[in-house]
Phi, psi and omega in degrees: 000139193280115180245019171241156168187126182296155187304323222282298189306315190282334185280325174272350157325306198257016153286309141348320204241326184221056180325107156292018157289357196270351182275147195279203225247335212269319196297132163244103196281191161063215185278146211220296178198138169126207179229153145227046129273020181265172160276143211270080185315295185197145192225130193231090188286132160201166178293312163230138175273101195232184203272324167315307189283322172300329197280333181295309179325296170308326191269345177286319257343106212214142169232033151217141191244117157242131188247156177249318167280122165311136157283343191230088131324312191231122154326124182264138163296335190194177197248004175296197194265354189272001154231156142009273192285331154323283169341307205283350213264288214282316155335239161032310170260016162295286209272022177047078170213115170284155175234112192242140195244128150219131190246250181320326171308319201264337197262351178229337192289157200284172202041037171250220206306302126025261170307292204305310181305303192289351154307280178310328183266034175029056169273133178250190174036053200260108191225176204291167189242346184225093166348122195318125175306330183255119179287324194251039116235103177281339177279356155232203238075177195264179180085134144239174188236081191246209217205149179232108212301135166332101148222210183260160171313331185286304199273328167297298141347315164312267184345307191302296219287305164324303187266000194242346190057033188245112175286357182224125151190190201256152163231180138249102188135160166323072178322343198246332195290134190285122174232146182229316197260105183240145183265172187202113149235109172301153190082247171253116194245353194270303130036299207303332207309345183303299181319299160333280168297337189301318191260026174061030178288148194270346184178134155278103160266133177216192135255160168078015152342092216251178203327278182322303160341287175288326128001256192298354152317306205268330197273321140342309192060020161258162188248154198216135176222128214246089173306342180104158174305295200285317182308333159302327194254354205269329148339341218265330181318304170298290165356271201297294212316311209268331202284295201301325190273008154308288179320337196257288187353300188286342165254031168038087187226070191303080161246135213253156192217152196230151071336064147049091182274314204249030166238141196252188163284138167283005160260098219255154165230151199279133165280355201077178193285147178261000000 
């Protein structure tokens, strides 16, 4: 039985599965750090790259990290300790551990973030919502757009709040305004609400939504529900989890592969003053 298998087989596999022609041009995909000629020990799936998910990474012993958010956005100068990602960069490499991100890729290919969100919110008849960047895949890009059995807004929150397992979010809108048509973007979306109406969606769930945005929504009249960055995106663990152990399964390959235990939202909320 083949027990071995280079980072290079896995990367072009989930390249498959998430084509980096689908990333936007802004985006930095792939390897992050490391070689991929090493051999694959353990795999450690998060959302991000932090100081928790490396001690974990560490405490796993797993020498490959997949992430949907890039560790390297911007060229960095040097390796010191004075930012973030510089710390997590020199971590990282202490500990001989690669890293590979699939973001906006993961974020437009069919059955990626996407599917899965408008999946959960029992969306039918679902196609993209933002054209595909690659003409010879046409059936994705981002965001998608489907249809809902018919209710008022106020019950469409329930709902949200029902199929997402989320007890806190943001809203925009009529509580009384009639929703059928609902838009998806995962991550940062609120921007998109033109596009949302432009194609008649009755309301846009996303995340990071900022002031004016909802303004100009409310002014608009499309409804907007703002779930947050991480509640959109955090699916990618599973996601990513089941493409990989498809991949070692077809190469008879035994590496124990994980899902991301200790990373959370950073965000908490104040109940008020007693």
């Amino acid at each position: 039985m083949k027990i071995k298998t280079q980072i290079q087989h896995l990367l072009t596999y989930l390249n498959q599965f998430a084509p980096p022609s689908l990333a936007e041009d802004w985006d930095n995909i792939g390897l992050q750090l490391g070689s991929l000629e090493d051999e694959i020990r353990g795999i450690l799936i998060a959302l991000d790259v932090t100081e928790s998910v490396l001690e974990e990474a560490k405490r796993l012993k797993t020498n490959v990290l997949i992430t949907h958010h890039p560790l390297f956005f911007k060229a960095i100068k040097s390796l010191d300790d004075s930012k973030s990602v510089q710390r997590l960069a020199k971590m990282a490499i202490k500990q001989d551990l690669n890293i590979l991100s699939f973001h906006t890729n993961l974020d437009a290919t069919l059955q990626g973030l996407n599917d899965l969100l408008a999946e959960r919110l029992k969306l039918k008849f679902i196609h993209p919502f933002i054209p595909s960047r690659d003409p010879k895949i046409p059936y994705a890009g981002l965001g998608r757009i489907g249809n809902i059995q018919k209710m008022n807004f106020n019950h469409f929150l329930t709902h949200v709040s029902q199929s997402l397992h989320l007890k806190h979010f943001r809203y925009v809108g009529d509580l009384r305004a009639s929703i059928s048509t609902v838009a998806v973007m995962t991550g940062s979306g609120g921007d998109f609400f033109w596009e949302a109406k432009r194609k008649k969606a009755d309301v846009l769930v996303t995340g990071d939504v900022k002031y004016h945005s909802a303004l100009d929504s409310l002014a608009e009249e499309i409804c907007l529900v703002d779930i947050g960055h991480f509640a959109g995106e955090i699916g990618m663990t599973t996601l990513m989890g089941a493409q990989i152990r498809n991949f070692l399964k077809k190469q008879k390959v035994l590496v124990p592969v994980f899902e991301t235990k200790c990373q959370r939202d950073p965000f908490e909320f104040f109940g008020g003053m007693e």
